[in-house]
C-alpha positions as CSV (number, residue, x, y, z in Angstrom):
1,X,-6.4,4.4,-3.6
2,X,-2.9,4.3,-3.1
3,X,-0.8,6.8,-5.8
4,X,0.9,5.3,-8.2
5,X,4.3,5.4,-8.2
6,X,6.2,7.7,-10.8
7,X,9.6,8.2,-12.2
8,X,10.9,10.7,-14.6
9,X,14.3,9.8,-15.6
10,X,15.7,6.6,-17.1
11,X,18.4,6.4,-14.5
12,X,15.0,5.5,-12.0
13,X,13.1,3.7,-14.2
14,X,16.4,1.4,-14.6
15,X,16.7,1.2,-11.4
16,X,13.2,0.2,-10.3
17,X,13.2,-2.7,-13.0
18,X,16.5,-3.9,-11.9
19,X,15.3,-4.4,-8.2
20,X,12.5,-6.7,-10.2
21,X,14.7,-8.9,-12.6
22,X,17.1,-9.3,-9.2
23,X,14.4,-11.1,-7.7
24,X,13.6,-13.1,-11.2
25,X,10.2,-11.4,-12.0
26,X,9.0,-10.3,-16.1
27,X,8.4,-6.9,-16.6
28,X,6.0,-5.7,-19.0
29,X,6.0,-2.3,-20.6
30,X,2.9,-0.4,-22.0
31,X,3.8,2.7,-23.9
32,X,1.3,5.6,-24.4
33,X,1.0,9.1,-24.9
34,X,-2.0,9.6,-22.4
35,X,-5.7,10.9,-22.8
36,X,-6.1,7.0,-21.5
37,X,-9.1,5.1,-22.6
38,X,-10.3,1.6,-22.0
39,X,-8.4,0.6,-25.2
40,X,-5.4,1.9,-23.5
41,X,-6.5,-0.2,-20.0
42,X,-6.7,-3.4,-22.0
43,X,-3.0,-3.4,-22.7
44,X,-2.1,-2.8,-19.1
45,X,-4.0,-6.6,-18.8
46,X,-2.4,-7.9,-21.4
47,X,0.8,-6.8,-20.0
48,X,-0.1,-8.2,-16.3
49,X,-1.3,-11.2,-17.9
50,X,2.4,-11.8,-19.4
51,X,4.7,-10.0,-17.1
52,X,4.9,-9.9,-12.9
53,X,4.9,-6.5,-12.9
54,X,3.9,-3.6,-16.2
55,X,4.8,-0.2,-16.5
56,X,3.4,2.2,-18.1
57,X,4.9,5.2,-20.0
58,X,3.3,8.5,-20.4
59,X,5.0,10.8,-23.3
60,X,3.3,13.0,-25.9
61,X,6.5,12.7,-28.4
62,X,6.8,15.5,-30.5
63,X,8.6,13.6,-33.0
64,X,5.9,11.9,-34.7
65,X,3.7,15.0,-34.9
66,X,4.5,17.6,-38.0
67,X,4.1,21.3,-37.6
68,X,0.3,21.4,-39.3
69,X,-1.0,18.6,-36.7
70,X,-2.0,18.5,-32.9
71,X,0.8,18.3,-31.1
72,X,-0.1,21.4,-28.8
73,X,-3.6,20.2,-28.6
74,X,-2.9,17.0,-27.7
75,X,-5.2,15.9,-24.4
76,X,-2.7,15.9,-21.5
77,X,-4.1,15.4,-18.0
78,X,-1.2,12.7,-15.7
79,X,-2.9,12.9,-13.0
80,X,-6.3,11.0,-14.5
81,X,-4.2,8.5,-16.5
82,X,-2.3,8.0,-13.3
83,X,-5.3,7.0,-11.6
84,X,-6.8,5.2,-14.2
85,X,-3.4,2.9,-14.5
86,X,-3.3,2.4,-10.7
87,X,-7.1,0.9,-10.9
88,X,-6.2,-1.1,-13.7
89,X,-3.0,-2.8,-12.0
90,X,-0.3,-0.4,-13.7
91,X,2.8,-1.1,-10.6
92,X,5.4,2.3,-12.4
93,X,4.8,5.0,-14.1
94,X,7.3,6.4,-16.6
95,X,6.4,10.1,-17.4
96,X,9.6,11.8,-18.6
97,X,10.1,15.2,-19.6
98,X,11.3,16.4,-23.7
99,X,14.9,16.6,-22.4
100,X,15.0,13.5,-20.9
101,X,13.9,12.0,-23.6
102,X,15.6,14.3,-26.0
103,X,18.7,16.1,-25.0
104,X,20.2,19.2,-25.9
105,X,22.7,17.8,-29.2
106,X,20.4,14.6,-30.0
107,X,21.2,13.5,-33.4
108,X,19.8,9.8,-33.9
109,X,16.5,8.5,-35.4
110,X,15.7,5.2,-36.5
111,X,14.0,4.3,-39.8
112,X,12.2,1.4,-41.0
113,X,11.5,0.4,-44.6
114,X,9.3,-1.3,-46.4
115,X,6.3,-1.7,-43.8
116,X,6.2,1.8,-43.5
117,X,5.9,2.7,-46.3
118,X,2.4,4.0,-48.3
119,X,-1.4,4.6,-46.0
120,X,0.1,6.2,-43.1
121,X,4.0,6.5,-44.3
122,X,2.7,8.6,-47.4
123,X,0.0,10.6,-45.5
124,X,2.3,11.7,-43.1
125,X,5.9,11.1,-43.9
126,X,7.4,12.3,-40.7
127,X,5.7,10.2,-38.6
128,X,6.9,6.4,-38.5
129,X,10.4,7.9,-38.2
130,X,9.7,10.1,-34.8
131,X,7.6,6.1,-33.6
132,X,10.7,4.0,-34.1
133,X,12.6,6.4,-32.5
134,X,10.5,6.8,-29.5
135,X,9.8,3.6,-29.0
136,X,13.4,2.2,-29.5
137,X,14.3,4.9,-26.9
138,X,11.5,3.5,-24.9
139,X,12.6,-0.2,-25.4
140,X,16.1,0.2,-24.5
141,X,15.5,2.5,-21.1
142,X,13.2,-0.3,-19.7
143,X,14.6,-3.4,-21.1
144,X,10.7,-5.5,-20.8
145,X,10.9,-9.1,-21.5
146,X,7.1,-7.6,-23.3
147,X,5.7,-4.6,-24.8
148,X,2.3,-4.2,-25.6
149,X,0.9,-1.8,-28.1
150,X,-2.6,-2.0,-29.6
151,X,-3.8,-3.2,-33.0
152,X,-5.8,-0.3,-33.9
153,X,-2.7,1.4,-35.0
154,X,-1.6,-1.9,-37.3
155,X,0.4,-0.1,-39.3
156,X,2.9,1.3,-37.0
157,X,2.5,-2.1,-34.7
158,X,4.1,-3.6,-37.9
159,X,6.6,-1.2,-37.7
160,X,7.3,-1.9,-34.5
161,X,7.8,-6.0,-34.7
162,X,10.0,-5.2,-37.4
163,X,12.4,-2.3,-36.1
164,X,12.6,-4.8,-32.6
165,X,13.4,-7.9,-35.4
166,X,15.7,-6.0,-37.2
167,X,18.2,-4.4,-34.4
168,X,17.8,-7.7,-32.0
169,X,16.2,-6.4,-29.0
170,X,15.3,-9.0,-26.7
171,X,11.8,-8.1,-26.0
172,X,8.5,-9.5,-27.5
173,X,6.0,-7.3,-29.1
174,X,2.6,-8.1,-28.2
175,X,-0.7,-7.1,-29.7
176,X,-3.7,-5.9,-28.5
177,X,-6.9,-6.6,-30.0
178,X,-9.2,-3.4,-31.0
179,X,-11.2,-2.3,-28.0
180,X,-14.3,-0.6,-28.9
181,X,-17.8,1.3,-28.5
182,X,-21.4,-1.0,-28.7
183,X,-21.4,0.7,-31.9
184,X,-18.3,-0.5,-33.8
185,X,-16.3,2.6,-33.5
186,X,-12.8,2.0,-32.1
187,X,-11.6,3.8,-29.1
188,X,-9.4,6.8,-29.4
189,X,-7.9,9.1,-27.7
190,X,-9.1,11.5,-30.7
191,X,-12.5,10.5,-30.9
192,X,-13.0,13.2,-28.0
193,X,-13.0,16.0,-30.8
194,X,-15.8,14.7,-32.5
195,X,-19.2,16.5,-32.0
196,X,-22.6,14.7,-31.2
197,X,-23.2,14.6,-35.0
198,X,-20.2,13.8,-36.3
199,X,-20.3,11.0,-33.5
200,X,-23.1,9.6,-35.3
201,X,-21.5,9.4,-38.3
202,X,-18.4,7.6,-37.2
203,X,-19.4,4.1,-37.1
204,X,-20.3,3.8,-40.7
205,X,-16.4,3.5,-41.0
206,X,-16.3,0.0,-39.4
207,X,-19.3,-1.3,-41.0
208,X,-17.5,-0.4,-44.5
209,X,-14.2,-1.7,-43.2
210,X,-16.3,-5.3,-42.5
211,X,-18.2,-5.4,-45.6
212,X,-15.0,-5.0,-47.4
213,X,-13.1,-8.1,-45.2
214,X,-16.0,-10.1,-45.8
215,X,-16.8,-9.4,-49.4
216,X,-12.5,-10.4,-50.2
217,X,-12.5,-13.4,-48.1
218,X,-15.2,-14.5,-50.0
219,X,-13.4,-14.2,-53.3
220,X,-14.3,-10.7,-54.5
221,X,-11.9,-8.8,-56.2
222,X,-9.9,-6.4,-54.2
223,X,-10.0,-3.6,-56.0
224,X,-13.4,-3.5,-56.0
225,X,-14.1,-3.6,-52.8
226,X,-12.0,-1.4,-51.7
227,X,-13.8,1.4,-54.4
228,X,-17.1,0.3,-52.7
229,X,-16.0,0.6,-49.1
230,X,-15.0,3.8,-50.1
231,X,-18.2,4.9,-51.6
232,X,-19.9,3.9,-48.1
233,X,-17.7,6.1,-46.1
234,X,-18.3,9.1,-47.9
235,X,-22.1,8.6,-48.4
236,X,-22.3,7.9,-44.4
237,X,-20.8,11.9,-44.5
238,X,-17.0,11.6,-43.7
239,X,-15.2,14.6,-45.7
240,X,-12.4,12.4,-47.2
241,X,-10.7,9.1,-47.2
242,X,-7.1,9.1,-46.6
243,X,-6.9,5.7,-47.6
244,X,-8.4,2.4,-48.2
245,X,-6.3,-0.2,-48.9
246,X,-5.9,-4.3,-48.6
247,X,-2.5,-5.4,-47.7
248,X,-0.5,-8.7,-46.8
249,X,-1.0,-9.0,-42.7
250,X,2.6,-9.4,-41.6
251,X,4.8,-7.3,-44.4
252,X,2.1,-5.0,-45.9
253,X,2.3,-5.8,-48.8
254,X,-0.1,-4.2,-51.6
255,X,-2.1,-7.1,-52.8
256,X,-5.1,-7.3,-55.8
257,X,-6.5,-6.1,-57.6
258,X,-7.9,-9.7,-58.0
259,X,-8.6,-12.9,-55.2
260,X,-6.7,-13.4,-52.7
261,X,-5.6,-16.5,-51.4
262,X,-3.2,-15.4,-47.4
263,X,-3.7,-13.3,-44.2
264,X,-4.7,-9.8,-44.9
265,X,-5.7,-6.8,-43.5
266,X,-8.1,-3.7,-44.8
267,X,-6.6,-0.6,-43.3
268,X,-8.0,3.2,-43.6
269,X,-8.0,6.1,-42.5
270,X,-10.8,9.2,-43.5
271,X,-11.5,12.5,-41.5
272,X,-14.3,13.3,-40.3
273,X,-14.6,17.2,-39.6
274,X,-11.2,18.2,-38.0
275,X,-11.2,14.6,-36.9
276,X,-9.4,11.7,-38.4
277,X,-10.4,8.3,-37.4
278,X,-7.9,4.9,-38.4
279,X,-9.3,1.7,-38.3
280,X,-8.4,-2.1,-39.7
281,X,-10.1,-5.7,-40.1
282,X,-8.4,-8.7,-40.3
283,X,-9.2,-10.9,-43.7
């Protein structure tokens, strides 16, 4: 298999997507911060599927991790998720270094209200503000007429449509649906730190995420089923549940405790061991 090509500065990456738009081709963009999985693949078809040509950026951004989480620890291997993007029709690579991304004196970040605030905002306050930077950066260096980022992370996908809404950029955001295991539990780049046990254990937090969708959109009362889908977590033997929480689809928005009657989505997150696991239905 031919390599796949790589550049490591903007001033390349710019270049190569100029030489496509001269010759009136789309360019999609797929960002990522490696330890590919099949999840991670799907997007690259989404992107090929809107775009003549995707690229693919590779950058653990230290930004979004805080100093008690696993930044250092983070899976990095390029030369696998190189190979893995060339096979699934990835035509660039993007893998810049921390100064190219973040030079000696840089002094901007990018914040978003509203959607990002409470489940993941509260849990870990540092990190929407280190995404919206990052992927602003990202946006503006490769100027795609798409960018595709996966609906596992829903939260910070909402984010995303907004920050892109809110400062004009000319690029539509695309979602990709939840790839995952015959057993329910969706793919992750983390899910490598689970044990054979805990393993086991990890499904039980789709099941309760469906039980809950299905339970509201029939008309139970929010608040209740989110205390039950709860309960089912922690008796399947995760540790803790971050969260568990019912909001509006598009803005987030808490809704319940009673019926309710638009779009939603269940969103949670719970640890399992040293593992934590996110996950979200539609309603």
């Amino acid at each position: 298999m031919t390599a796949l090509p790589t550049v490591r500065t903007k001033a390349d990456l710019r270049a190569r997507v100029a030489a496509w738009r001269a010759a009136g081709e789309r360019v999609a963009l797929v960002p990522t911060m490696g330890a590919l999985h099949e999840g991670h693949l799907s997007l690259v078809g989404i992107g090929r599927a809107n775009a003549e040509h995707v690229v693919a950026s590779l950058f653990v951004n230290p930004t979004q991790f805080s100093p008690a989480e696993d930044f250092d620890a983070y899976p990095r291997d390029e030369a696998r998720d190189a190979e893995l993007l060339a096979a699934a029709g990835c035509d660039l690579l993007y893998a810049p270094g921390a100064e190219e991304m973040y030079p000696p004196g840089f002094a901007t970040s990018v914040a978003v209200a509203h959607v990002s605030e409470g489940m993941e905002g509260a849990a870990r306050p540092h990190h929407f503000g280190g995404v919206a930077t990052v992927v602003t950066k990202l946006l503006t260096q490769a100027a795609p007429d798409v960018a595709v980022f996966g609906e596992k992370d829903y939260q910070q996908l909402q984010v995303i449509r907004r920050l892109t809404r809110d400062l004009d950029l000319p690029v539509e955001i695309i979602g990709g649906p939840t790839m995952r295991a015959d057993d329910g539990l969706a793919l992750s780049s983390r899910n490598a730190y689970l044990s054979a046990q805990q393993r086991a254990i990890a499904p039980a937090l789709n099941r309760a995420l469906k039980a809950c969708a299905q339970a509201v959109a029939k008309g139970a009362a929010v608040d209740a089923s989110e205390a039950a889908a709860i309960e089912a977590i922690l008796a399947a033997g995760f540790d803790s549940v971050d969260y568990l929480e019912v909001r509006s689809a598009e803005y987030l928005e808490r809704l319940g405790p009673g019926p309710i009657d638009a779009p939603a989505r269940v969103l949670t997150a719970a640890r399992l061991g040293r593992t934590r696991l996110l996950d979200n239905e539609p309603i």
